[in-house]
C-alpha positions in Angstrom: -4.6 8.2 57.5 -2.2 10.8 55.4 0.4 7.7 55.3 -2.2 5.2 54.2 -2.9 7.5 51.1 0.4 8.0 50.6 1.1 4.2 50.5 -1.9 3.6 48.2 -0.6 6.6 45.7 2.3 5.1 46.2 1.2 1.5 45.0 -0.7 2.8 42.4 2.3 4.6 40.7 4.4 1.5 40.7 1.0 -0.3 39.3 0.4 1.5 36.6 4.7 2.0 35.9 4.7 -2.0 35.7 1.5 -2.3 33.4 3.2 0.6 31.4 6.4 -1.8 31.1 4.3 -4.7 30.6 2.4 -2.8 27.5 5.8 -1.7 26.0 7.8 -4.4 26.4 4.8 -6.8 24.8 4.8 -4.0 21.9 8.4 -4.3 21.1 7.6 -8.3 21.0 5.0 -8.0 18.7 6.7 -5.6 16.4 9.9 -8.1 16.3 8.0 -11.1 15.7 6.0 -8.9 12.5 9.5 -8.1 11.6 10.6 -11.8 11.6 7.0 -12.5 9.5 7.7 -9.5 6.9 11.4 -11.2 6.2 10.2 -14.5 6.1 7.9 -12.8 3.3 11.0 -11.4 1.3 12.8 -14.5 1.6 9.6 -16.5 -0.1 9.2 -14.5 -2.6 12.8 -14.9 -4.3 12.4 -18.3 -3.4 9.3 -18.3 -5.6 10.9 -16.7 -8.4 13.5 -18.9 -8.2 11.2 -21.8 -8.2 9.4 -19.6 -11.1 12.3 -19.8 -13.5 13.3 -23.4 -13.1 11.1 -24.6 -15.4 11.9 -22.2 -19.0 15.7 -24.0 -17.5 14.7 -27.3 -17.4 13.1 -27.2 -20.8 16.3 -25.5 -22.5 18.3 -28.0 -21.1 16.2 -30.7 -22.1 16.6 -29.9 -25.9 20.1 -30.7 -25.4 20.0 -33.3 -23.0 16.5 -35.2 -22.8 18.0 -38.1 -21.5 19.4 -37.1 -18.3 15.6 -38.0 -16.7 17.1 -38.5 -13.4 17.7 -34.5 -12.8 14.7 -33.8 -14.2 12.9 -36.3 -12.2 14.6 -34.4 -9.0 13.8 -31.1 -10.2 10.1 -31.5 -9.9 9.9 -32.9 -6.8 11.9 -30.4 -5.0 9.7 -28.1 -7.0 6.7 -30.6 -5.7 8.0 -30.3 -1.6 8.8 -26.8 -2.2 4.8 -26.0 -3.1 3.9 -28.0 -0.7 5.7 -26.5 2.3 4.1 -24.5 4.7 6.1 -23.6 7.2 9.3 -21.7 7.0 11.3 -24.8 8.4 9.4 -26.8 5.8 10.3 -24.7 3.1 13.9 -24.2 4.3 14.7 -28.0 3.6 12.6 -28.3 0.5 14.9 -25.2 -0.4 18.0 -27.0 0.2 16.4 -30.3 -2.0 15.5 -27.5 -4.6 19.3 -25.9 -4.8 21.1 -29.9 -4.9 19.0 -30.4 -7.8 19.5 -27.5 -9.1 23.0 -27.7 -9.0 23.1 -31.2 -10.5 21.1 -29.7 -13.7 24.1 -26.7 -13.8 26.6 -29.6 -14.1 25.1 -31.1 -16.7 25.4 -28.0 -19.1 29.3 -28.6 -18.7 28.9 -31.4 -20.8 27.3 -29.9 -23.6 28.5 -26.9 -25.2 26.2 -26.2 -27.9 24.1 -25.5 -24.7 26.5 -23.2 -22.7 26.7 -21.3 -26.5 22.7 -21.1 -26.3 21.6 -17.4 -26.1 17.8 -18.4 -24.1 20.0 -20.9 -21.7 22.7 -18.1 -21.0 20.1 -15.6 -19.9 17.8 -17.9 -17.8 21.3 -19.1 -16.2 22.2 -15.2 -15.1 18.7 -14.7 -14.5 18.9 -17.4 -12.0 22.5 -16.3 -10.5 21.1 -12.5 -9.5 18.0 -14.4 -8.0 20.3 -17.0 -6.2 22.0 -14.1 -4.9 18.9 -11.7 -3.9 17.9 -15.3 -1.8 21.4 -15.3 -0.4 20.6 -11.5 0.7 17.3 -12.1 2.2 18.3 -15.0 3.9 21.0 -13.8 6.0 18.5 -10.3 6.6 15.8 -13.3 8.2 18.4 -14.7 10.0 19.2 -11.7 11.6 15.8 -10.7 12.2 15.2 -13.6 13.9 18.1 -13.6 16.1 17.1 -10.1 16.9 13.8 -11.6 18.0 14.8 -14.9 19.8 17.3 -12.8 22.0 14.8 -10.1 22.6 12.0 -12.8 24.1 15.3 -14.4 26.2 16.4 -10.6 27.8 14.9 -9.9 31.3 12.0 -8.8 31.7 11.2 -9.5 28.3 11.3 -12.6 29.3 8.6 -12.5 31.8 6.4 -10.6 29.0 7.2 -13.0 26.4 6.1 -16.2 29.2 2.7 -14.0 29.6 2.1 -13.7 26.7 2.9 -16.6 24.2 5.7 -15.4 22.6 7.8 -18.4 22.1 11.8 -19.2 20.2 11.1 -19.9 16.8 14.4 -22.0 15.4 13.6 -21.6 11.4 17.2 -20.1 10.7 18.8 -21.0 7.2 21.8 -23.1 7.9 24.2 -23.9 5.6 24.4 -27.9 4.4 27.3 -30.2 5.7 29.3 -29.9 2.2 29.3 -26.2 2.2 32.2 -26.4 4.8 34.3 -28.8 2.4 36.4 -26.9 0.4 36.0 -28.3 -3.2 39.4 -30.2 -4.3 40.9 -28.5 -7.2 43.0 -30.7 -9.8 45.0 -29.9 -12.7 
C-alpha cells in the first residue's frame, strides 16, 4: 500500500514537472512569436514613411523632368502593391518593386542639375537616405528576431510544444535581390 502511494506521488510530481515544462516552454513561444510581430511592426512603419515621402519626390522631380512617365508610372504601382500587401512576405516583394523604382527615379536626377541644385529635392532626398537606413536597421533587427523564433520552435522539446500547439516556421525573412551581390563596374 505505502509503495503504491509512493508511486502515485511519484507520478504526480513528474505530472505536474511536465505540464510545468509544457506551460513554460509554450510561454517562451508565444513571447518570440509577439516579438517577431512587434518587429515586423517597426519594420512597416519606416516602410510607410518611406512610402510617405515618395510622393513630395516624385513631384519635385517631375518639375524638372515630366517626361520621364515611365518612372513615374513604376513608382505608383510599387506604391499601389505596397498598400495592398498584407502579409509580411507580400510586402517584402512589393518593397523590393518599391526600392528598383525608387532607384530608377534617383538616377534620373543625375541628369539634371538644376534639380540636384534644388533646395526642397536635396532635403526630401536626405530625408529619404536616414529613412532608407532606419529600414535597413529594422530589417536586419526582424531578421534576427525571426531566426531567434524559427530555431526556438525547431530546439527539443520546444519542438514537441510548438507541434502541440500550432506554432509553425514562418520564412518572411528580408533577402537581399540577385544584383546586390554584383559589384557595380566602375569606369573612368
Amino acid at each position: 500500500m505505502k509503495i503504491a502511494l509512493i508511486v502515485v506521488a511519484l507520478l504526480l510530481v513528474l505530472g505536474m514537472g511536465a505540464c510545468s515544462k509544457y506551460v513554460g516552454v509554450r510561454n517562451d513561444l508565444v513571447t518570440q512569436r509577439e516579438a517577431v510581430t512587434a518587429s515586423w511592426s517597426t519594420v512597416d512603419v519606416a516602410l510607410q514613411r518611406r512610402a510617405d515621402l515618395i510622393p513630395n519626390l516624385v513631384e519635385t522631380v517631375k518639375g524638372f523632368a515630366a517626361h520621364e512617365t515611365e518612372v513615374f508610372k513604376n513608382i505608383g504601382d510599387a506604391r499601389a502593391a505596397l498598400g495592398g500587401a498584407r502579409t509580411p512576405s507580400e510586402k517584402i516583394a512589393a518593397n523590393d518593386q518599391l526600392s528598383g523604382a525608387l532607384s530608377r527615379l534617383l538616377m534620373i536626377s543625375e541628369n539634371y542639375p538644376q534639380l540636384r541644385s534644388n533646395e526642397n529635392f536635396l532635403r526630401l532626398q536626405d530625408e529619404l537616405a536616414g529613412t532608407e537606413n532606419r529600414i535597413a536597421i529594422e530589417r536586419r533587427k526582424y531578421n534576427e528576431t525571426l531566426q531567434g523564433y524559427n530555431t526556438a520552435i525547431q530546439l527539443f522539446p520546444n519542438n514537441i510544444v510548438a507541434g502541440l500547439s500550432g506554432f509553425s516556421r514562418n520564412d518572411a525573412y528580408f533577402k537581399t535581390e540577385p544584383g546586390a551581390r554584383t559589384a557595380p563596374k566602375v569606369g573612368f
